[in-house]
C-alpha positions as CSV (number, residue, x, y, z in Angstrom):
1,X,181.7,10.5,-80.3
2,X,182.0,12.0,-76.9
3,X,178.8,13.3,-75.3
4,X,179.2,17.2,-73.7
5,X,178.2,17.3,-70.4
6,X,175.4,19.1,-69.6
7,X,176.0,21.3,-67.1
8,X,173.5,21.4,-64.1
9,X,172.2,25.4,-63.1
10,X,171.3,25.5,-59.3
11,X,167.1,25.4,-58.7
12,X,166.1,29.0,-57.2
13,X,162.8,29.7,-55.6
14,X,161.9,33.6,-55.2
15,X,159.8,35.6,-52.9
16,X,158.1,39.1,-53.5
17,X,155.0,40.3,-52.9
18,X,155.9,43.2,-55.8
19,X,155.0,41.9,-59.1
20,X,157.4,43.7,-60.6
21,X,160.3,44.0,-58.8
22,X,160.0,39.4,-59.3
23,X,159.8,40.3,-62.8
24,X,162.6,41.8,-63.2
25,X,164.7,39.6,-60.7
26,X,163.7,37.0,-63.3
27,X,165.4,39.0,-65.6
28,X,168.4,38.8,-63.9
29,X,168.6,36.0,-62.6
30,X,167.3,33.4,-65.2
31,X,170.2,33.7,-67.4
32,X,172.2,32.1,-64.6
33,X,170.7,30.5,-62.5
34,X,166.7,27.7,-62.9
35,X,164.1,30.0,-61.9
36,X,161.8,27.0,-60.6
37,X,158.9,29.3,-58.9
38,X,158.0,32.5,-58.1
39,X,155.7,33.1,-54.3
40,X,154.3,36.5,-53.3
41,X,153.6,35.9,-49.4
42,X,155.6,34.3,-46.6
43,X,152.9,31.3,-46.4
44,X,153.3,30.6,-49.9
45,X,157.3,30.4,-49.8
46,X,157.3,27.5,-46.9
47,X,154.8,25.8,-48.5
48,X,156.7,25.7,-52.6
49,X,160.1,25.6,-50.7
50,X,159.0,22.1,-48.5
51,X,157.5,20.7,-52.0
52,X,160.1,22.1,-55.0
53,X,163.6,21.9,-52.0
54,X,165.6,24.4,-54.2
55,X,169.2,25.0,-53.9
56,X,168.5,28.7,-53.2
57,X,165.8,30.9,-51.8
58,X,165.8,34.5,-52.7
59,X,163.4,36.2,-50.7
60,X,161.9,39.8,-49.6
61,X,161.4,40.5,-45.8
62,X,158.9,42.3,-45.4
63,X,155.7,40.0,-46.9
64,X,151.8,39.5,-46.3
65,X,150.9,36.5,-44.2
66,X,154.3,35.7,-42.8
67,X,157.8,37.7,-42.8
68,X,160.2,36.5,-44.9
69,X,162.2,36.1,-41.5
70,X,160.2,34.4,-39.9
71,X,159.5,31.8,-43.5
72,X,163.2,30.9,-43.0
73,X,163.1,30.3,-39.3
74,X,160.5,27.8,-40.2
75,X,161.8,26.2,-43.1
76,X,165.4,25.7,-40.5
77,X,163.2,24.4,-38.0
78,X,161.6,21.8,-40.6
79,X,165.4,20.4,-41.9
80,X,165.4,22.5,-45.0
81,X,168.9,22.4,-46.9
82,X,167.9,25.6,-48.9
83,X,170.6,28.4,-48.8
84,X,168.3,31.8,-48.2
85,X,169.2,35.1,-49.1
86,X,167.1,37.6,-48.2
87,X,167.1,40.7,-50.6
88,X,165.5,43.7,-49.3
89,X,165.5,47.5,-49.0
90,X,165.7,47.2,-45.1
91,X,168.9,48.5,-43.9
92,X,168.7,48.3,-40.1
93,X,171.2,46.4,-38.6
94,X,169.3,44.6,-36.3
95,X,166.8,43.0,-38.9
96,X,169.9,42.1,-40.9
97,X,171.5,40.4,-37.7
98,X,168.2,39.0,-36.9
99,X,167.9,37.3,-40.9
100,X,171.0,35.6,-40.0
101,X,169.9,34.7,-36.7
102,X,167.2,32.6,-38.5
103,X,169.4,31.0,-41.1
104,X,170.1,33.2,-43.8
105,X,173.2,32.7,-45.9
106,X,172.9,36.2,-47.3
107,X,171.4,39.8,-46.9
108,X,171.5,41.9,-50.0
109,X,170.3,45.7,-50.1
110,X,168.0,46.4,-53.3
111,X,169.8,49.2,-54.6
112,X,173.0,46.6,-55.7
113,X,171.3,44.1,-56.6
114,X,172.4,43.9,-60.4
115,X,176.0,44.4,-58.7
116,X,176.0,41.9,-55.4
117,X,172.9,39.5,-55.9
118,X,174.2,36.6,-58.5
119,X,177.8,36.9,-56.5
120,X,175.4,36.4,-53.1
121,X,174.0,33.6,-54.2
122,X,177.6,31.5,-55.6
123,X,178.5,32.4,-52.3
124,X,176.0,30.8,-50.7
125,X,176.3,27.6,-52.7
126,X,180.1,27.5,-51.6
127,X,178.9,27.6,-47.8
128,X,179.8,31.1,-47.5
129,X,177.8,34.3,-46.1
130,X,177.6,37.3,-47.5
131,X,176.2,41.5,-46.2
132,X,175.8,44.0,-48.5
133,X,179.4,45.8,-47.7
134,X,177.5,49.4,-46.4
135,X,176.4,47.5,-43.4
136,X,178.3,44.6,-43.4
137,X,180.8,45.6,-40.6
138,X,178.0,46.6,-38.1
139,X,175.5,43.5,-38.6
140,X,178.9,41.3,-37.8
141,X,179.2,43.4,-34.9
142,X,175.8,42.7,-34.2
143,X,175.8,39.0,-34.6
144,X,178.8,38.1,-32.4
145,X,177.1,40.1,-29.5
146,X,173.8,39.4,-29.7
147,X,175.5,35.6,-29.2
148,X,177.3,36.2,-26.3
149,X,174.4,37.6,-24.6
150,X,172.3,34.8,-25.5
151,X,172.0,32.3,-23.0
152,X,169.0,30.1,-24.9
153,X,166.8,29.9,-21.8
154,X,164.0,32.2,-22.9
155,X,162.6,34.3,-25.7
156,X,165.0,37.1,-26.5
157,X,164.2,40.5,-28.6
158,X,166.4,42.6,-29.5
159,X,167.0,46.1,-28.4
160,X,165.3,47.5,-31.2
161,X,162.1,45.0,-30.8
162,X,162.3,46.5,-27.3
163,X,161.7,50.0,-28.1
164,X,159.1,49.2,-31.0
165,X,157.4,46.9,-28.3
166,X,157.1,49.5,-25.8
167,X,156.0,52.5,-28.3
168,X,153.3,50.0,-29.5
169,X,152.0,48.9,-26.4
170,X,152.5,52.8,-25.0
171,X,149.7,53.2,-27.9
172,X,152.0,55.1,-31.1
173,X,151.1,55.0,-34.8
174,X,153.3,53.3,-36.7
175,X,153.6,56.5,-38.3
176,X,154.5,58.0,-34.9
177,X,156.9,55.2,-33.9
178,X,158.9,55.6,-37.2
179,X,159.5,59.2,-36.1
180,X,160.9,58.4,-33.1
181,X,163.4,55.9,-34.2
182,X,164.1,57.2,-37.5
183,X,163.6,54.0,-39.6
184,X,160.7,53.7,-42.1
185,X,157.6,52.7,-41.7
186,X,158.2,49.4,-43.2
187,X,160.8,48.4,-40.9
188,X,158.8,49.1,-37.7
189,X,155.7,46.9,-39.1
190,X,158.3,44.6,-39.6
191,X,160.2,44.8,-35.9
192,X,156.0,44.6,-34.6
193,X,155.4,41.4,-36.9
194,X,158.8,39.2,-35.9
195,X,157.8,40.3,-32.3
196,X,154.4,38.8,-32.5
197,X,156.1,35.9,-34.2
198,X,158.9,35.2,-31.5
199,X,156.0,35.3,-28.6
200,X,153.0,34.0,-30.5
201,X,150.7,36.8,-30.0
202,X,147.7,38.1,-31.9
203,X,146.9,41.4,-31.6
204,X,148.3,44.7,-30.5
205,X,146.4,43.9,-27.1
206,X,148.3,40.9,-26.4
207,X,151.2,43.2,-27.1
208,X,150.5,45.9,-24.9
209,X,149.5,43.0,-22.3
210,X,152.8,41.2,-22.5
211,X,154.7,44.4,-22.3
212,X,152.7,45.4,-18.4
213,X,153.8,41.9,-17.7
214,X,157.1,41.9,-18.3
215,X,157.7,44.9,-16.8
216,X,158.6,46.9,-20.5
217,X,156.0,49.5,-19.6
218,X,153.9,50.0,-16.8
219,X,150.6,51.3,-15.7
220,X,150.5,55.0,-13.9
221,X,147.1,55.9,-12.0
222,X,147.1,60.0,-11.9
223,X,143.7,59.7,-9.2
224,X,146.2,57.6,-6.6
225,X,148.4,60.9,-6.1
226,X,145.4,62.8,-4.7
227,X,143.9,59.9,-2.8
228,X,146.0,61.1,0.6
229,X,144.9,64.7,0.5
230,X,140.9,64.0,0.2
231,X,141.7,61.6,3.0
232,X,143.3,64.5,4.9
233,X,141.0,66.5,4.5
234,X,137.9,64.1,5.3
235,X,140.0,63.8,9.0
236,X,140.6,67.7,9.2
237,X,136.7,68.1,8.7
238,X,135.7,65.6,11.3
239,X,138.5,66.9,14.0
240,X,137.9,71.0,13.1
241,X,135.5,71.6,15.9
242,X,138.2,74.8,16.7
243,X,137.8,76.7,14.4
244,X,139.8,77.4,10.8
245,X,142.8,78.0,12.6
246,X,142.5,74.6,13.7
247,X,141.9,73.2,10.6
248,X,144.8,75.4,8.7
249,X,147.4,73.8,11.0
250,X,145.8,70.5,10.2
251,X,145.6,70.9,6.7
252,X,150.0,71.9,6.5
253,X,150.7,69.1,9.2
């Protein structure tokens, strides 16, 4: 009597800090695919990913403790085999380029999920990539130059890390910032998180601080503008012994 084989699912590990939206990823995905944990928070993901080494890691972006982004560009850095796709509602090009940039296999908007997720994923597993189609033109676009600019000798942010950096350190809201570029609130904590990350800073100090250094913003001082004319004035008072018409031709000179 001939045994059936059994017929192996691939291990998944996924990431949200939303209870529900996990719960019903579970949903969808457990029918397919071994569900083997569920992590709320960046920390949390490196840490079960190192110990459990699924196949695949579905994960949010945007996540207390550490980014999702920045999670994969440590689990690459650490010899991690897991293919990560990174499902989220952020649909700037540059984070999407940037998820790549750290090693994802996959970047799939939350609104086609049901449709493009479990299709992401057997992509993946073949050694392929795959973008949500309604950006997945531009973040190629993105990729390939964003490569032939790099030249791997320093720290590099992106365009749009540029801007947020410099509205930060300039002293915007997030709120305010978000405005400005016309991307949601989320993405621009986001941008200001991966930048903190890429240049191991703190605070929003040692963000404005690094921006006066490197020359992103710089420093005006109003008072030096009217430091000649009290100075002008200070010699016209000492040398007026003529009179005011003496000191009028003075003061135009």
């Amino acid at each position: 009597m001939k045994k059936t084989a059994e017929i192996v699912r691939p291990r998944l590990l996924l990431a949200d800090d939303h209870a529900i939206v996990a719960d019903g990823l579970r949903h969808l995905l457990e029918p397919e695919f071994d569900l083997i944990g569920v992590v709320g928070d960046g920390a949390a993901l490196v840490e079960n990913a190192n110990k459990l080494r699924p196949d695949v890691i579905v994960t949010d972006i945007s996540m207390p403790r550490l980014s999702g982004i920045e999670a994969a560009r440590r689990l690459k850095a650490g010899g991690s085999c897991s293919k990560i796709i990174f499902l989220t509602m952020h649909m700037d090009v540059e984070v999407a380029a940037e998820a790549f940039r750290a090693g994802a296999s996959g970047y799939v908007l939350k609104h086609s999920a049901t449709q493009t997720l479990s299709y992401a994923i057997w992509e993946a597993l073949k050694g392929r990539q795959f973008v949500s189609p309604r950006i997945a033109e531009n973040v190629k676009m993105n990729v390939i130059a964003s490569s032939q600019r790099r030249d791997g000798s320093a720290i590099r942010l992106t365009s749009r890390e540029r801007e947020v950096l410099r509205l930060v350190a300039e002293g915007h809201t997030i709120r305010v910032i978000s405005d400005l570029l016309k991307i949601t609130t989320r993405t621009v904590e986001f941008h200001k998180t991966n930048i903190m990350d890429k240049l191991g800073l703190r605070t929003t100090a040692d963000l404005t601080q690094y921006a006066i250094s490197n020359r992103i913003i710089t420093i005006r001082h109003p008072d030096v503008d009217r430091i000649p004319s009290k100075r002008s004035q200070c010699a016209v008072t000492e040398t007026t012994p003529q009179g005011r018409s003496a000191q009028r031709v003075r003061q135009n000179a």
